[in-house]
C-alpha positions as CSV (number, residue, x, y, z in Angstrom):
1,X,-15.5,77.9,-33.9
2,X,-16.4,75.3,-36.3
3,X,-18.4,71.5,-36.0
4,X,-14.5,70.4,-36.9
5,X,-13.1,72.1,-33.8
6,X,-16.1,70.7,-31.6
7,X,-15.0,67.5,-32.8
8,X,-10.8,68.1,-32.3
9,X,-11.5,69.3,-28.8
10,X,-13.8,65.8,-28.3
11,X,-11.2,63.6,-29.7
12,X,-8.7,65.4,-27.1
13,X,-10.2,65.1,-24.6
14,X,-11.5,61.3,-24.6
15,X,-7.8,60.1,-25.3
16,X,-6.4,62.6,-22.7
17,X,-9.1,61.3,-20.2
18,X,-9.7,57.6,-20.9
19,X,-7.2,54.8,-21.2
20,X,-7.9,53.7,-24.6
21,X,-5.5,50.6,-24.7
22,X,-5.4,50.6,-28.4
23,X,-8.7,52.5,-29.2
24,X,-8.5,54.9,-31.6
25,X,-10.3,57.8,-32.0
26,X,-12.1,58.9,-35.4
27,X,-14.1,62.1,-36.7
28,X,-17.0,61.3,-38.6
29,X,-16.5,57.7,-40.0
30,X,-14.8,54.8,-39.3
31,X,-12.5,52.8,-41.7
32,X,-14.5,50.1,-43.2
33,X,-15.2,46.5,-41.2
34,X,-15.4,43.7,-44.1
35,X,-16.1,41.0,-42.2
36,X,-16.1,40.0,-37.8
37,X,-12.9,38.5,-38.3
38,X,-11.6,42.5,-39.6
39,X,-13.3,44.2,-36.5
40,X,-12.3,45.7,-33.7
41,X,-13.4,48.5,-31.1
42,X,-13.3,52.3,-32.2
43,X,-14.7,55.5,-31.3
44,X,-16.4,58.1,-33.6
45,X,-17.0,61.4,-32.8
46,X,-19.5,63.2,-35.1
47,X,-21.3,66.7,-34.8
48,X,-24.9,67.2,-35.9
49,X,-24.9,70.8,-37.0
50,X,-24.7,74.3,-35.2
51,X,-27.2,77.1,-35.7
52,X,-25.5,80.2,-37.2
53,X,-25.7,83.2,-34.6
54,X,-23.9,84.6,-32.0
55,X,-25.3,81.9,-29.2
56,X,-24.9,79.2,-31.2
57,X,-26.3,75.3,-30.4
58,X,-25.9,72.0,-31.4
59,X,-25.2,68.2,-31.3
60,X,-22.4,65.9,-30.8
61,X,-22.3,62.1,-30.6
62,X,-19.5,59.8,-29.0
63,X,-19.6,56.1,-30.5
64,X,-18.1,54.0,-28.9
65,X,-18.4,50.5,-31.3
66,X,-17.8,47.0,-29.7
67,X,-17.7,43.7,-31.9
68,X,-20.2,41.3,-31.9
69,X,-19.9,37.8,-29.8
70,X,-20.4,35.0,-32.4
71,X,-22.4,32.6,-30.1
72,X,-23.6,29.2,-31.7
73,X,-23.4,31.3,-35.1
74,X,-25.3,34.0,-34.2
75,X,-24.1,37.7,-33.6
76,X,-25.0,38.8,-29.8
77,X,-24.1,41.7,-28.3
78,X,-20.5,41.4,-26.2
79,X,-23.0,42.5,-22.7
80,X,-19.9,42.7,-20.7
81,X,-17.7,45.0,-22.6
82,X,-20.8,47.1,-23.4
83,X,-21.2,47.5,-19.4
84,X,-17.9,48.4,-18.9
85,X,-17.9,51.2,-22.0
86,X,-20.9,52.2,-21.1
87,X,-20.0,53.2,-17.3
88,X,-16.6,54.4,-18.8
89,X,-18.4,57.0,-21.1
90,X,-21.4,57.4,-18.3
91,X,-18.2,58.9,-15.6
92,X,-16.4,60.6,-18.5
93,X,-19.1,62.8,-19.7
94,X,-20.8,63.8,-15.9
95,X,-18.3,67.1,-16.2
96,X,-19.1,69.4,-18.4
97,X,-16.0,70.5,-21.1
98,X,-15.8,73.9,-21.5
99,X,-12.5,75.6,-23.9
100,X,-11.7,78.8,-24.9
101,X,-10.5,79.9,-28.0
102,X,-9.7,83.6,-29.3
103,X,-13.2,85.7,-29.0
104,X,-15.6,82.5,-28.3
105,X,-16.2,80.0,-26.0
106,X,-17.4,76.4,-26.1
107,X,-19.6,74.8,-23.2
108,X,-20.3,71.0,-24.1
109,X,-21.9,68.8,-21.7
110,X,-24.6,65.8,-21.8
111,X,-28.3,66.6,-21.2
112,X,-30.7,63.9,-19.4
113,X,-30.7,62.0,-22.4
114,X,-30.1,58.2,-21.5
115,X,-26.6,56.9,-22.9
116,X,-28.2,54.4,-25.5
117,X,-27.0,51.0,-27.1
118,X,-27.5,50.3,-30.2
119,X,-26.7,47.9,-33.4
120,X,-24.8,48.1,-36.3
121,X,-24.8,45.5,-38.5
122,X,-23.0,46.7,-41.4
123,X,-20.3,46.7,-39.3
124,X,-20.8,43.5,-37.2
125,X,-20.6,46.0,-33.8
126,X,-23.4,47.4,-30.9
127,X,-22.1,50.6,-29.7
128,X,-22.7,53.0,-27.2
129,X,-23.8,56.2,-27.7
130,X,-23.8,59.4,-25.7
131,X,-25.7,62.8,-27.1
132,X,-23.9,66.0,-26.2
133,X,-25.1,69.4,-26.1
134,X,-22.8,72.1,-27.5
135,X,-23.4,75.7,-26.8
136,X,-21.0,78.5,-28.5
137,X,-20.7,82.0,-27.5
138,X,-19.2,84.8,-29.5
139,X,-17.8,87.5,-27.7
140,X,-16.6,90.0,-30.7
């Protein structure tokens, strides 16, 4: 099982689980935001690397990007919408995910790690962010 397949069975499951209204769901990147008036909400779902052995570990992160407010010409963070994502994500990711597929298994679940907020000015957005714990075993 590859970062790639971590990543599929993320994508899956969020759009299976969530009702996205329009949201899409990317791996890795998103498509470029020129400008506010080009921006709109998006998930990206990226892995951090997996050790290479039979128990192997790593990192995932859901984004969940929301666009900035434009209030008396300044970008501010859209507080509501980044509540309501944030308790969305919070109640998606308290079960853990576990998928099977030939000889090895995937176990990914969130640690104690705080769900964080963050900025991203390049692409006039805050998002959410939730760090996942992968674990895969190989049973060959």
């Amino acid at each position: 099982m590859t970062g790639n397949d971590v990543k599929n069975i993320l994508k899956k499951y969020i759009e299976q689980n969530l009702n996205l209204g329009g949201v899409k769901v990317y791996k890795d990147v998103h498509p470029p935001i020129k400008s506010r008036d080009d921006n709109f909400e998006r998930i990206v779902v990226n892995t951090l690397g997996l050790t290479n052995n039979s128990w192997r570990m790593g990192y995932a992160n859901v984004n969940w990007f929301v666009p900035v407010l434009n209030v008396d010409g300044y970008d501010e963070p859209n507080g509501k919408r980044m509540g309501e994502v944030e308790r969305l994500l919070d109640d998606l990711f308290k079960r853990s995910i576990f998928k099977r597929k030939d000889d090895e298994e995937v176990l990914i679940f969130r640690e104690k790690e705080p769900i964080t907020q963050e900025e991203d000015k390049e692409s006039f957005s805050y998002f959410i962010n939730v760090k996942l714990k992968i674990q895969i075993t190989n049973f060959k």
